[in-house]
mmCIF file of the C-alpha atoms, coordinates in Angstrom:
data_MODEL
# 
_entry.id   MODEL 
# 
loop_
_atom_site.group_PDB 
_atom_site.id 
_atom_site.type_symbol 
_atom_site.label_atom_id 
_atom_site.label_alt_id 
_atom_site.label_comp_id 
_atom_site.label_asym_id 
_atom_site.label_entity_id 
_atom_site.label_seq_id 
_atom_site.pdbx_PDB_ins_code 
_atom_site.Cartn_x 
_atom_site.Cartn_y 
_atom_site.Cartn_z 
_atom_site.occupancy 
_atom_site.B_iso_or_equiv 
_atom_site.pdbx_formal_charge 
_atom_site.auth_seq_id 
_atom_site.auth_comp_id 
_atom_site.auth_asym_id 
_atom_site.auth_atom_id 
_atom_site.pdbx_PDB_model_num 
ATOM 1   C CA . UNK A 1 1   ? 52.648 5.493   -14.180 1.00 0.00 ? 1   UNK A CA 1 
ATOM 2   C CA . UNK A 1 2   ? 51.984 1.789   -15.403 1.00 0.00 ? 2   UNK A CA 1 
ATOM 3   C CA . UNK A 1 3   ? 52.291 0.388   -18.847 1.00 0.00 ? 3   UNK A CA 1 
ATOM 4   C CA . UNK A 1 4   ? 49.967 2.230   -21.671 1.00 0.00 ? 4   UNK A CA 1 
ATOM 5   C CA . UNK A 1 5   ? 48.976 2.225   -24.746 1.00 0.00 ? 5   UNK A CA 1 
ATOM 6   C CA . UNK A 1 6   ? 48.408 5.392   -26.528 1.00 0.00 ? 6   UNK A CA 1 
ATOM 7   C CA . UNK A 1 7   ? 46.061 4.646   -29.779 1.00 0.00 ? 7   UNK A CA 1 
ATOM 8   C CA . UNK A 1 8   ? 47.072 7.231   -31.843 1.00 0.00 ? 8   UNK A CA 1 
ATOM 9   C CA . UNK A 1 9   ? 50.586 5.702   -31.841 1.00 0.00 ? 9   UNK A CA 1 
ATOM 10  C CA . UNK A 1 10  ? 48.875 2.608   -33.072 1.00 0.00 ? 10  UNK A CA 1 
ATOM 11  C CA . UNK A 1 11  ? 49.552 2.656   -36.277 1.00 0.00 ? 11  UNK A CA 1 
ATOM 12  C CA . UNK A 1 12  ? 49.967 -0.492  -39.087 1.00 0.00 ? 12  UNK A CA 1 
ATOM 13  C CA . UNK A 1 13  ? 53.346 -1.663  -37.850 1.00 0.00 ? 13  UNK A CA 1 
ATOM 14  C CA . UNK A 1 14  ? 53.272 -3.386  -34.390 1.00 0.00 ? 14  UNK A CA 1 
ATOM 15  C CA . UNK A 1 15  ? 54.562 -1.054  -31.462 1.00 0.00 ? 15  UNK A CA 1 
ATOM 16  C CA . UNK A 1 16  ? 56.623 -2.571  -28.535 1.00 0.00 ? 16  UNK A CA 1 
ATOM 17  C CA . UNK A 1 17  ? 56.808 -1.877  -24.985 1.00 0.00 ? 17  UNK A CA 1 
ATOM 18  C CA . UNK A 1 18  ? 59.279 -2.225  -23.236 1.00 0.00 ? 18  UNK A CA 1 
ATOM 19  C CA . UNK A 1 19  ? 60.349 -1.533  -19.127 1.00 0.00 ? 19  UNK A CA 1 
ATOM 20  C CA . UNK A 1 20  ? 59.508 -2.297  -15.788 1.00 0.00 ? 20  UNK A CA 1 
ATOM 21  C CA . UNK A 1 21  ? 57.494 -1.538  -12.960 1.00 0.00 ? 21  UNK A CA 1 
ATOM 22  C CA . UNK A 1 22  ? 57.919 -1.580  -9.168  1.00 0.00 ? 22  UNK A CA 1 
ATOM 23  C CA . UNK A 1 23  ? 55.653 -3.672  -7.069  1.00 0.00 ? 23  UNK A CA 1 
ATOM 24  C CA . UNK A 1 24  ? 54.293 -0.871  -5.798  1.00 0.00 ? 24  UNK A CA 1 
ATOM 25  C CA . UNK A 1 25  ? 53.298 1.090   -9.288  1.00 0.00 ? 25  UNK A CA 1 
ATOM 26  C CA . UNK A 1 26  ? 51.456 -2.642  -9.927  1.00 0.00 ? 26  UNK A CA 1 
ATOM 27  C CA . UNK A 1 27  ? 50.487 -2.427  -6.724  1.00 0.00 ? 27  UNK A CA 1 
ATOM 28  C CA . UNK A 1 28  ? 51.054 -5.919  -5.615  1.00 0.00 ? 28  UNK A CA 1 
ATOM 29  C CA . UNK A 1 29  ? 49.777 -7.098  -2.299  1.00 0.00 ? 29  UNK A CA 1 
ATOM 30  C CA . UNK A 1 30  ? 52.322 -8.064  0.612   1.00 0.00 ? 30  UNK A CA 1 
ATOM 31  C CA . UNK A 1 31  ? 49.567 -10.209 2.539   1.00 0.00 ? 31  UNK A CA 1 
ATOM 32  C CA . UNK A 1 32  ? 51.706 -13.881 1.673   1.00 0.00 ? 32  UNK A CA 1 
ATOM 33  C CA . UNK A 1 33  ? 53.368 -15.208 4.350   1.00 0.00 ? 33  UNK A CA 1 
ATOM 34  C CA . UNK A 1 34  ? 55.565 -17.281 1.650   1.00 0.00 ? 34  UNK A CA 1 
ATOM 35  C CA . UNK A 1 35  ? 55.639 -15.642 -1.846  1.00 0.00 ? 35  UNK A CA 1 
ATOM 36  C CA . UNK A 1 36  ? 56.177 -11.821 -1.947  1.00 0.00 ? 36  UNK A CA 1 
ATOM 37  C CA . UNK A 1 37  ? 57.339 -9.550  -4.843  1.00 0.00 ? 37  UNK A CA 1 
ATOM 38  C CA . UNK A 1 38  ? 59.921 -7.043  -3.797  1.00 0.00 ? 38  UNK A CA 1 
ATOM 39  C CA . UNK A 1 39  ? 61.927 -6.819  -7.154  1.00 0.00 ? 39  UNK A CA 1 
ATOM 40  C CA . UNK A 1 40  ? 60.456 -4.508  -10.445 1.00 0.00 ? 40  UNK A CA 1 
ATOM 41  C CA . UNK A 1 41  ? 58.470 -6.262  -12.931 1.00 0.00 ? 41  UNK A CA 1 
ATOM 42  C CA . UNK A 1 42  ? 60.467 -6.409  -16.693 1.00 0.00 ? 42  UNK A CA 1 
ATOM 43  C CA . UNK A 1 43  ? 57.830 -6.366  -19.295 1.00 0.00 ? 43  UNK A CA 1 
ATOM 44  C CA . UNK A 1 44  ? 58.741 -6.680  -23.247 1.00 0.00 ? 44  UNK A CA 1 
ATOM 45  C CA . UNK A 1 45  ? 55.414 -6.243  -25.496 1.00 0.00 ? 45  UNK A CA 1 
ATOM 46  C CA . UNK A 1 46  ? 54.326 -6.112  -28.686 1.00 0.00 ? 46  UNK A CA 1 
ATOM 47  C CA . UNK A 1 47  ? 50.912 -4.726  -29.764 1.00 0.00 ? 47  UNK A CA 1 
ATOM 48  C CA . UNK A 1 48  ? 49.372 -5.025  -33.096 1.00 0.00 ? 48  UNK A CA 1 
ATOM 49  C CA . UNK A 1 49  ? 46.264 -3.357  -34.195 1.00 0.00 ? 49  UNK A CA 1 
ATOM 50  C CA . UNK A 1 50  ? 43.640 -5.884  -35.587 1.00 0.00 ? 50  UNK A CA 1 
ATOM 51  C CA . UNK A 1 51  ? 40.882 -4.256  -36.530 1.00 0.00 ? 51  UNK A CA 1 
ATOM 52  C CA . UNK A 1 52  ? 38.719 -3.379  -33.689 1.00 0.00 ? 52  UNK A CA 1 
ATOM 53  C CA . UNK A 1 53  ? 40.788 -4.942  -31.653 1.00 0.00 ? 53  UNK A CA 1 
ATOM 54  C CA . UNK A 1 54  ? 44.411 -4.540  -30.376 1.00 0.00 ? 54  UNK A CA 1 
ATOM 55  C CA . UNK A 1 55  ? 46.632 -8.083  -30.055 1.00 0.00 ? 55  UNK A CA 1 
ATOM 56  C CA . UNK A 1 56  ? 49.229 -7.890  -26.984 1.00 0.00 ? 56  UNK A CA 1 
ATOM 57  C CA . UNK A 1 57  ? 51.805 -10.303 -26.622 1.00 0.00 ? 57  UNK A CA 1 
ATOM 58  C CA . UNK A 1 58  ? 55.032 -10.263 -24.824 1.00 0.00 ? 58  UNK A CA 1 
ATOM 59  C CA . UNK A 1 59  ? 56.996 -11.683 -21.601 1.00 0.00 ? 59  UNK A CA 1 
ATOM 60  C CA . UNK A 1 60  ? 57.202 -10.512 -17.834 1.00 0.00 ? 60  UNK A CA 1 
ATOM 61  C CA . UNK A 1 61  ? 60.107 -11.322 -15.735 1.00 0.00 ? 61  UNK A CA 1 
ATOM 62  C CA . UNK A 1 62  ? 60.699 -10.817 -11.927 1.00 0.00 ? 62  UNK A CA 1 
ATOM 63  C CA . UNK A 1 63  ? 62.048 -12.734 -9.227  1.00 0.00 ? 63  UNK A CA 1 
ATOM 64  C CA . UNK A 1 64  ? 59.758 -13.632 -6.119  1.00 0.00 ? 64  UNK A CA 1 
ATOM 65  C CA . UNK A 1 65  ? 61.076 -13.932 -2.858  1.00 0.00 ? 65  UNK A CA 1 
ATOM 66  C CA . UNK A 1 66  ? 59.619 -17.108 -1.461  1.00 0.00 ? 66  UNK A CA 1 
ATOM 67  C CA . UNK A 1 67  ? 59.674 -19.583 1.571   1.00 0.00 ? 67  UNK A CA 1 
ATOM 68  C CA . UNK A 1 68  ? 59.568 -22.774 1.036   1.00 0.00 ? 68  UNK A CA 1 
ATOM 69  C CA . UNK A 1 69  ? 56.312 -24.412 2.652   1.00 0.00 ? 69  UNK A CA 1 
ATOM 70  C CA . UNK A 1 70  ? 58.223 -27.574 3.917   1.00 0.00 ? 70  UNK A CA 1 
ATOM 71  C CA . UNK A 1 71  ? 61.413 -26.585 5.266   1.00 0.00 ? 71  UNK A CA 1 
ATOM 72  C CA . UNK A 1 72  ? 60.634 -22.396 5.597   1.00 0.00 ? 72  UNK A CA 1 
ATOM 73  C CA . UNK A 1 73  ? 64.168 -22.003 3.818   1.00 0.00 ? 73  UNK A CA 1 
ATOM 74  C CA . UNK A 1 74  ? 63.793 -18.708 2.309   1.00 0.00 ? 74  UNK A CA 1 
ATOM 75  C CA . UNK A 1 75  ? 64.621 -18.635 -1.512  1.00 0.00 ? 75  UNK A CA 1 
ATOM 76  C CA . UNK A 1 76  ? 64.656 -16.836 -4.759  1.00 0.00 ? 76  UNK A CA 1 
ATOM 77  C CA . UNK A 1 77  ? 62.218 -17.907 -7.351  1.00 0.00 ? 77  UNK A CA 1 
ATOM 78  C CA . UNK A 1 78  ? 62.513 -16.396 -10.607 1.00 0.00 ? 78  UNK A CA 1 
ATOM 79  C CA . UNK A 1 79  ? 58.930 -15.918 -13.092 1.00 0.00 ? 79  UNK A CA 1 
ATOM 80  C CA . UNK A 1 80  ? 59.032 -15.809 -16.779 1.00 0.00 ? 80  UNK A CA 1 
ATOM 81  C CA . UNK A 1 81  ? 55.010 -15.177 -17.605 1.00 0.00 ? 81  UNK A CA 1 
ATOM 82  C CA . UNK A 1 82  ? 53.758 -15.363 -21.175 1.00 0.00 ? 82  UNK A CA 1 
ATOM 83  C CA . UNK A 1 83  ? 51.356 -12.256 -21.821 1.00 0.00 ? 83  UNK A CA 1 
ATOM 84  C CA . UNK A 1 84  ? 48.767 -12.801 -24.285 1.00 0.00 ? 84  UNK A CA 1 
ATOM 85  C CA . UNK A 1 85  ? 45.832 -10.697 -24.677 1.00 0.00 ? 85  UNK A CA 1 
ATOM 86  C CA . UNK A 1 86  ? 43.428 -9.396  -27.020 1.00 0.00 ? 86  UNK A CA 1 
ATOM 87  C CA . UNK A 1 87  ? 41.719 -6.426  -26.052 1.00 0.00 ? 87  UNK A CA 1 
ATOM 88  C CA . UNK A 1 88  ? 38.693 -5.269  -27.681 1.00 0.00 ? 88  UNK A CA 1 
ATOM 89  C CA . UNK A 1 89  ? 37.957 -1.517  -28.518 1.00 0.00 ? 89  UNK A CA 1 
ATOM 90  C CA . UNK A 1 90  ? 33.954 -2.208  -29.763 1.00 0.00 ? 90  UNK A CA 1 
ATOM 91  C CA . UNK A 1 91  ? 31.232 -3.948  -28.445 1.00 0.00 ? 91  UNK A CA 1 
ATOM 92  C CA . UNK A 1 92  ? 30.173 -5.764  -24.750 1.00 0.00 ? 92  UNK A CA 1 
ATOM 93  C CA . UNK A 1 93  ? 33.370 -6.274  -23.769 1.00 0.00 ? 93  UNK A CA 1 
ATOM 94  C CA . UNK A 1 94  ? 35.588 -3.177  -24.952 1.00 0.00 ? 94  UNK A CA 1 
ATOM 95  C CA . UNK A 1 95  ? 38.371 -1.990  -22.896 1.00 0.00 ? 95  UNK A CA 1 
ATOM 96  C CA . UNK A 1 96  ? 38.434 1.719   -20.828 1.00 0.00 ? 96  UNK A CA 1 
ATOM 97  C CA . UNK A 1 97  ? 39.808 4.281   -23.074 1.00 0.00 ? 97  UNK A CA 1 
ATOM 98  C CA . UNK A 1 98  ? 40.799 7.217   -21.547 1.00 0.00 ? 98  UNK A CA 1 
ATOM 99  C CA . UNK A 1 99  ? 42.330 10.066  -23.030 1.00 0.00 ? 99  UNK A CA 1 
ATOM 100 C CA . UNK A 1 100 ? 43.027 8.111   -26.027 1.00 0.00 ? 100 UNK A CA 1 
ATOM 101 C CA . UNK A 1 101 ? 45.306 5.269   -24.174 1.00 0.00 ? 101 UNK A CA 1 
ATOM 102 C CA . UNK A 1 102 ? 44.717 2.068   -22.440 1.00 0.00 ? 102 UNK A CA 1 
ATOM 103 C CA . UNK A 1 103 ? 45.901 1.048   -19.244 1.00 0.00 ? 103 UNK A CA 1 
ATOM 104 C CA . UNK A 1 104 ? 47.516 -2.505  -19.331 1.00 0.00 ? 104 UNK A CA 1 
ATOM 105 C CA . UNK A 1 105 ? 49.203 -2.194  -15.624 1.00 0.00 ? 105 UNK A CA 1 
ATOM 106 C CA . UNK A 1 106 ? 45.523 -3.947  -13.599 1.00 0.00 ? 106 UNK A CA 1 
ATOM 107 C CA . UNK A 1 107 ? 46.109 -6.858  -16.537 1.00 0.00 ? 107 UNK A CA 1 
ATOM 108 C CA . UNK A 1 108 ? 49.642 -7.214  -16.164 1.00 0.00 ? 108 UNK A CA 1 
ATOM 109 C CA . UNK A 1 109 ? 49.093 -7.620  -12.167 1.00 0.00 ? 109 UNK A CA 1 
ATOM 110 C CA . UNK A 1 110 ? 46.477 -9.855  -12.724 1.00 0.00 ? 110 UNK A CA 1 
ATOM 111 C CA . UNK A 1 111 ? 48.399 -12.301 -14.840 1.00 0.00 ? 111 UNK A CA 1 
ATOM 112 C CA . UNK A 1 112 ? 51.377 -11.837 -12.566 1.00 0.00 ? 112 UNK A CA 1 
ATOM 113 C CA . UNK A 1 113 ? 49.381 -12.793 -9.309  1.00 0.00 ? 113 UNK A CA 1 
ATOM 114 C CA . UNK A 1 114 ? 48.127 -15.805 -11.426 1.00 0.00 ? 114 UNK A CA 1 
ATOM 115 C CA . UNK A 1 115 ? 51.460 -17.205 -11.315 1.00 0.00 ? 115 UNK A CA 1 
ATOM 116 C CA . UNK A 1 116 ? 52.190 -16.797 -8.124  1.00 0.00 ? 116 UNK A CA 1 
ATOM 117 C CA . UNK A 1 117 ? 53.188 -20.463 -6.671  1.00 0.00 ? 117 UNK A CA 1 
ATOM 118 C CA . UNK A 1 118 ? 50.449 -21.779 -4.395  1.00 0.00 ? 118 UNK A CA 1 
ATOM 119 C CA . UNK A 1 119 ? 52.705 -24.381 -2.443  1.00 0.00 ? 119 UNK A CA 1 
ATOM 120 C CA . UNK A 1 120 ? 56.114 -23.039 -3.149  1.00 0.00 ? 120 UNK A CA 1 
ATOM 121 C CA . UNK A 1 121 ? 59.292 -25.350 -2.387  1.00 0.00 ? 121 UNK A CA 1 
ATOM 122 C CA . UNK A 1 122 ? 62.643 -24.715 -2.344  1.00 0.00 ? 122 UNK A CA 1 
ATOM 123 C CA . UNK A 1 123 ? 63.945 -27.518 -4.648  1.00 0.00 ? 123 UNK A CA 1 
ATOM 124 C CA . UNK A 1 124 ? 61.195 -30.351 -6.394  1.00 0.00 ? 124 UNK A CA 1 
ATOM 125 C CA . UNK A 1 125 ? 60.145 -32.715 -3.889  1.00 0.00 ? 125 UNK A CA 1 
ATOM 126 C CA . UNK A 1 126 ? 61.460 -31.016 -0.785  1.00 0.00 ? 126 UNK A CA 1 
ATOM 127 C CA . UNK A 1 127 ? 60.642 -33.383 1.989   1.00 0.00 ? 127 UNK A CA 1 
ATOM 128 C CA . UNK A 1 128 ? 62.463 -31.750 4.844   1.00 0.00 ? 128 UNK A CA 1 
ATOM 129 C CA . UNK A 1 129 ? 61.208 -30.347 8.178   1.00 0.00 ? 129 UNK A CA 1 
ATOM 130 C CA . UNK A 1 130 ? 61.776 -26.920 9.365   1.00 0.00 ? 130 UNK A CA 1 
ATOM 131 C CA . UNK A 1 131 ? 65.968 -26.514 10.620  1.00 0.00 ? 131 UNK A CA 1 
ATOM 132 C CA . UNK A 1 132 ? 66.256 -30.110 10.408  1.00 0.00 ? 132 UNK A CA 1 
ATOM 133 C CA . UNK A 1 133 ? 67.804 -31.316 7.648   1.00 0.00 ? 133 UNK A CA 1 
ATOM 134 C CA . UNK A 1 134 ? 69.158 -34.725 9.611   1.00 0.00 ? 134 UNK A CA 1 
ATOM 135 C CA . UNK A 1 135 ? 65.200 -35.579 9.007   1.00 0.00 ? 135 UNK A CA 1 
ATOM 136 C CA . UNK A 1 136 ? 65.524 -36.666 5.788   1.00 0.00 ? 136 UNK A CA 1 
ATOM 137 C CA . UNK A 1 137 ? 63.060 -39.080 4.313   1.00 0.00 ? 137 UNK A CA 1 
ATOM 138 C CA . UNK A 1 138 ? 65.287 -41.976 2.811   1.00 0.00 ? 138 UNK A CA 1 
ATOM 139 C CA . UNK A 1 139 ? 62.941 -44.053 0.455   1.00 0.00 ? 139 UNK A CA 1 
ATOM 140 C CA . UNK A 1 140 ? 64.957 -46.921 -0.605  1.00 0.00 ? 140 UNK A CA 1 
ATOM 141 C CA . UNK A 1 141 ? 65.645 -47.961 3.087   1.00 0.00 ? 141 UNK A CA 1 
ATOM 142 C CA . UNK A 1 142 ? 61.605 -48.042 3.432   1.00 0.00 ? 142 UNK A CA 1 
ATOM 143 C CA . UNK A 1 143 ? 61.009 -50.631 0.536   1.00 0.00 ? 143 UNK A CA 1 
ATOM 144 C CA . UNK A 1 144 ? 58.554 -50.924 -2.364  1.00 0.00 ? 144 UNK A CA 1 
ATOM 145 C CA . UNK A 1 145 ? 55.312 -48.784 -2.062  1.00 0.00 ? 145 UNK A CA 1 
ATOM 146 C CA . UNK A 1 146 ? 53.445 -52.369 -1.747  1.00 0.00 ? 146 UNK A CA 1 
ATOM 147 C CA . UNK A 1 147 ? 55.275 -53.361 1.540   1.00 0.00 ? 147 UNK A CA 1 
ATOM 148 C CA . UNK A 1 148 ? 54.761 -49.848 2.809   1.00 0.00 ? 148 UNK A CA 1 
ATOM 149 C CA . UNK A 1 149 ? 51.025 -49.886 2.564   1.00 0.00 ? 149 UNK A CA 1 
ATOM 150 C CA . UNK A 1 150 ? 50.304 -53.479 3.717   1.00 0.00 ? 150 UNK A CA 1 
ATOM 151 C CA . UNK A 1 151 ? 52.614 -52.867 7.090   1.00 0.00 ? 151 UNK A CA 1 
ATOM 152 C CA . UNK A 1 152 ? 51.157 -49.343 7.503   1.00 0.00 ? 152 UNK A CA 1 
ATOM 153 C CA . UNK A 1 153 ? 47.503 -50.298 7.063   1.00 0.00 ? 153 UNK A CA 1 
ATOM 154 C CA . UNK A 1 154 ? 44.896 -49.891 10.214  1.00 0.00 ? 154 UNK A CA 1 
ATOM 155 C CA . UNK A 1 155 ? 43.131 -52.738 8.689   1.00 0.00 ? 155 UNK A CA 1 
ATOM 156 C CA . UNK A 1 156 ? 45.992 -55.473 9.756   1.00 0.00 ? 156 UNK A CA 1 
ATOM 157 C CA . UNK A 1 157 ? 46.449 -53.654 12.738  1.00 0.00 ? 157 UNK A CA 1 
ATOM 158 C CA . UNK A 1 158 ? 42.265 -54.433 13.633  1.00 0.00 ? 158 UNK A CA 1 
ATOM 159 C CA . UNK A 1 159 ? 42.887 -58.324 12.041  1.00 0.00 ? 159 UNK A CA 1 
ATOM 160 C CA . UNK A 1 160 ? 44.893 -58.781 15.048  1.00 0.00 ? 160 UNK A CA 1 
ATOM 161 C CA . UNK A 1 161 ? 42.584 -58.626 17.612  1.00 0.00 ? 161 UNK A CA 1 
ATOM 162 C CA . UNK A 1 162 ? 41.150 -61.521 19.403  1.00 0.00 ? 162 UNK A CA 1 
ATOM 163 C CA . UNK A 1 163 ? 36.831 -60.858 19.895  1.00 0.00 ? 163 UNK A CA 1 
ATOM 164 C CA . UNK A 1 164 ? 35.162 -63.286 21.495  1.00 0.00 ? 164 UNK A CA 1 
# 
């Protein structure tokens, strides 16, 4: 079905929209190995006519079912977009009209997939390894980050040899 907007309903007042979608009327792909969209898309919109042009702004909420990149604990990650888009009826780069409404469903996808998480991690600075949480990087036992690069650098490792 998607989300549309039927013109003639335009009319000076702003119109909202208001639902949700399934990943599979937005057609969302399933080809991540760590984010993927199984829950509906919630989508509050307002549209206002503005001359030749139509103004759409609103929110879209879903959760995305993620794994975490470092650890591969599985998690839920919720997504609160900010839809903004103006949408031109004249000139180069008018919109499809067809039978007097306008399909905002391939945008609303669009902007979703945009904030999909590239790296996603189960908590901010997740530095454990996969089922092994004893592997925990403790940073105050390793010192200041000027110790850590003089004893970990190749270069005083190759001062140390003897060439005749």
């Amino acid at each position: 079905m998607g989300i549309l907007i039927r013109l003639k309903d335009l009319r000076d007042e702003d119109m909202i929209l208001e639902g949700e979608l399934t990943p599979e009327e937005l057609e969302m792909p399933h080809d991540d190995e760590c984010v993927d969209m199984k829950e509906n898309l919630h989508y509050y919109l307002t549209i206002n006519r503005q001359g030749d042009d139509i103004l759409v702004r609103g929110t879209l909420r879903t959760a995305l079912d993620c794994v975490c990149v470092r650890c591969l604990k599985a998690f839920k990650m919720p997504l609160n977009i900010r839809f903004d888009d103006l949408l031109a009826l004249e000139g180069e780069d008018k919109v499809e009209v067809k039978d007097d409404c306008i399909d905002l469903t391939y945008r609303v996808r669009e902007d979703t997939l945009l904030a999909y998480p590239q790296h996603p991690l189960c908590e901010k600075g997740c530095d454990r390894l996969p089922n092994d949480p004893s592997h925990r990087v403790d940073y105050q036992k390793l010192g200041s980050d000027a110790e850590m690069r003089e004893s970990s650098s190749a270069w005083n490792e190759l001062d140390k040899l003897k060439l005749e």
